[in-house]
N, C-alpha and C positions, 0 to 999 in steps of 0.2 A: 532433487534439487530445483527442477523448473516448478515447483509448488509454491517455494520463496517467494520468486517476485508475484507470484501469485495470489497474493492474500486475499480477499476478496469484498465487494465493492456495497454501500446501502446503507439504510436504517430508517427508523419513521419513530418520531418524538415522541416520547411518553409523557407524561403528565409532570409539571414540573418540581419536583419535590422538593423543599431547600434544605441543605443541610450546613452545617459550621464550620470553615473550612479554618483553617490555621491563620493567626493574627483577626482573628474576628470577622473573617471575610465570610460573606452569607453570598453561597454559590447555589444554583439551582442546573438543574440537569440541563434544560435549555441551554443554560451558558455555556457549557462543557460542553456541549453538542455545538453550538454555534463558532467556536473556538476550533473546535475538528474543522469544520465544513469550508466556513468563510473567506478562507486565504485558497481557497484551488476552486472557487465558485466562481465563474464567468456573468459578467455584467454588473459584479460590485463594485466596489471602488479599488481605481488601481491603484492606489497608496497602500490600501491593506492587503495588497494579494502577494502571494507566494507566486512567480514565474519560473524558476526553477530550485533545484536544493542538489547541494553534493553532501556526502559524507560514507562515514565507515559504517559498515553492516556487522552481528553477531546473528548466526542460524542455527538453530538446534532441531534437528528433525528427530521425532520419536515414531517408528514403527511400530504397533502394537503386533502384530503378527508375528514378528520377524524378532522381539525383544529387542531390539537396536535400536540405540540410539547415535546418531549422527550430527558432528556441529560443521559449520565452516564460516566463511568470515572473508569479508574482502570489503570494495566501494563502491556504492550507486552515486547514479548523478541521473537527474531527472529534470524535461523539461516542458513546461507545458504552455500546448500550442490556443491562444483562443484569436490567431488571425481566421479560423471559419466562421465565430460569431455562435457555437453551437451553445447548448445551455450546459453541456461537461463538456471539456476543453479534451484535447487529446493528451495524452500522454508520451513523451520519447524518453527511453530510459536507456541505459548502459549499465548494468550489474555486471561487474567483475569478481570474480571469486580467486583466492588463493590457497586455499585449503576447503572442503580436505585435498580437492584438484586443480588444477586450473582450466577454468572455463567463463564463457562471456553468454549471455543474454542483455541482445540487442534490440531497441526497437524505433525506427523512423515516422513512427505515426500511422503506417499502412504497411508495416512489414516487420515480423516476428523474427532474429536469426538464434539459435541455441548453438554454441561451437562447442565444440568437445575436442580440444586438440590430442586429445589420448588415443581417440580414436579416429582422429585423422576425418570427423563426419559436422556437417552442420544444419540441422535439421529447419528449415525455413516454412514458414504458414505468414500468410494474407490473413491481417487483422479481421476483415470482412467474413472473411469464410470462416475465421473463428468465432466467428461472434454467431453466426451465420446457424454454425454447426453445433453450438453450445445455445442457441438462446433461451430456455430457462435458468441458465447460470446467472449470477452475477458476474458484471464483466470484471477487469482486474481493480484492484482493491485501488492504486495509482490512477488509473482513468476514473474512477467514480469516485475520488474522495470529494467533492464538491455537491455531491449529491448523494449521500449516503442516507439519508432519512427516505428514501423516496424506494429503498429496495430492503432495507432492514428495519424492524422493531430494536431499538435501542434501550435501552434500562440500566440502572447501576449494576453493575459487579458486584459481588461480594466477596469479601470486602470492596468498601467506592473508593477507597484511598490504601494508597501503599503506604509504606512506612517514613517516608520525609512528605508526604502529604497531597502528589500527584494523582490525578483523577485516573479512576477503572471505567471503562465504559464496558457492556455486555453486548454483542451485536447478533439478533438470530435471522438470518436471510428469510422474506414473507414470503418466496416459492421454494419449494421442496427443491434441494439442490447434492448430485450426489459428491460436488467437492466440500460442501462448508455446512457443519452441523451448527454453529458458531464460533464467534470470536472474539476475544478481547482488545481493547484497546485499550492502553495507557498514554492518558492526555497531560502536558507539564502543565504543571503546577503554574507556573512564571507564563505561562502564555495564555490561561483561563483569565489569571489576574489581570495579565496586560489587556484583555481582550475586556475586560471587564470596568477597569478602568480610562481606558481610550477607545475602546473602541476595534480594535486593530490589537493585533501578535507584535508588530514590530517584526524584529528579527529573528524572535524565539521558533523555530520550527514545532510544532506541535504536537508531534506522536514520539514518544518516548522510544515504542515498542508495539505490536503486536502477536499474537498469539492467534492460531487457526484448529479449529478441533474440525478434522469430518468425519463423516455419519460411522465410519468404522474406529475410531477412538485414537486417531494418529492424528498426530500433531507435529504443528508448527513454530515455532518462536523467532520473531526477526526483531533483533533491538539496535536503534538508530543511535550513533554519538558522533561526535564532532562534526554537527549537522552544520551549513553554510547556506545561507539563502541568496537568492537573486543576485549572482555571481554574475548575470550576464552571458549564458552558455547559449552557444550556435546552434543552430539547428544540425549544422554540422556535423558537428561533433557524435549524432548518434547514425549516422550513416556506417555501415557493416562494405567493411571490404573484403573482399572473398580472400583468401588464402591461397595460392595456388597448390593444384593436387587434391584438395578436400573432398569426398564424396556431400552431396545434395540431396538430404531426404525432404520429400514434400510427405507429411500427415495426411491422411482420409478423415480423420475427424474424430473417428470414434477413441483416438489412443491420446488424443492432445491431453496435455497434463495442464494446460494452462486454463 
């Protein structure tokens, strides 16, 4: 389940091919790339940036080994920090899950928490030493979406459109990485347009969905609905308050799943 919020992070522009999009709209990959990118990039314009998004999450985990298949389903809300000025802004997230369990993945900007109140454990890692311990990875899919051309080759999917006409994106990480063989993205439709025609998403949050294959044929599905933009969420609000009684694992690095 901690693989979810885990999607993962990059991509580098390919050549911009045009194709016909629905109502006569001549969209090129650039655009649908720059549409991903634009609203979680730091130093653009603050009118078109995303600063934070709530909504409801659907996951379907596929184990290949195991034959199992796995969904669950709850709310993120996500808030992104650029008072450092960096050129990816940080990420503070809250994923709540209610099925198939209940558990929370937390994070304040420099601090990871995974609760699992079933088992009464909540497993805690320092951003740093994540990043630290993984660094041929792509870091998480949430901290680099503003910069995803810069750690992934991007290209169309095939199919490049779904069936009401929303863009596929294909994403394959440019370092050999043993979480992410590739990945999909599905970009709206309504926010390439808007992006296209002003400039700017507006309010349209712009990932449909993603999808995560790694190098062993397991896969991931996480699809976004009833998305809400720049609600004005506190930094607050992603701060982890312990539980009293919980046991406290700290990771070595080698077992992180994130």
């Amino acid at each position: 389940m901690k693989r979810l919020c885990i999607l993962s992070l990059a991509l580098l522009l390919a050549a911009p091919s045009l194709l016909l999009a629905q109502k006569g709209e001549s969209i090129g990959l650039s655009e649908v790339v720059a549409t991903l990118e634009g609203p979680f990039r730091s130093g653009g314009d603050p009118q078109a940036a995303i600063h934070d998004f709530q909504g409801d999450f659907f996951q379907e985990s596929r184990i290949v080994s195991l034959d199992r298949l796995q969904r669950g389903r709850g709310r993120v809300s996500v808030k992104f920090d650029r008072d450092r000025g960096d050129l990816v802004p940080r990420a503070l997230f809250r994923w709540e899950y209610d099925q198939p369990t209940t558990q929370e993945i937390v994070s304040d900007g420099s601090t990871i928490w995974v609760y699992l109140p079933e088992n009464r454990q909540v497993i805690r890692s320092e951003i740093d030493f994540t990043s630290q311990a993984r660094a041929n990875d792509p870091v998480t899919f949430l901290t680099g979406l503003g910069n995803l051309s810069r750690d992934f080759l991007i290209t169309w999917a095939s199919p490049n459109q779904d069936l009401v006409g929303n863009w596929v994106l294909e994403l394959r990480p440019r370092r050999v990485s043993p979480m992410i063989e590739r990945m999909q993205v599905v970009v709206a439709r309504e926010a390439v347009l808007a992006k296209s025609r002003s400039g700017q998403t507006g309010s349209v949050f712009p990932i449909l969905s993603t999808l995560v294959y790694d190098p062993s044929g397991n896969s991931t599905l996480i699809e976004f609905s009833n998305v809400r933009v720049n609600r004005g969420l506190s930094a607050g609000q992603f701060n982890f308050i312990l539980p009293a009684g919980v046991e406290v694992l700290r990771p070595t690095g080698a077992e992180m799943g994130f």
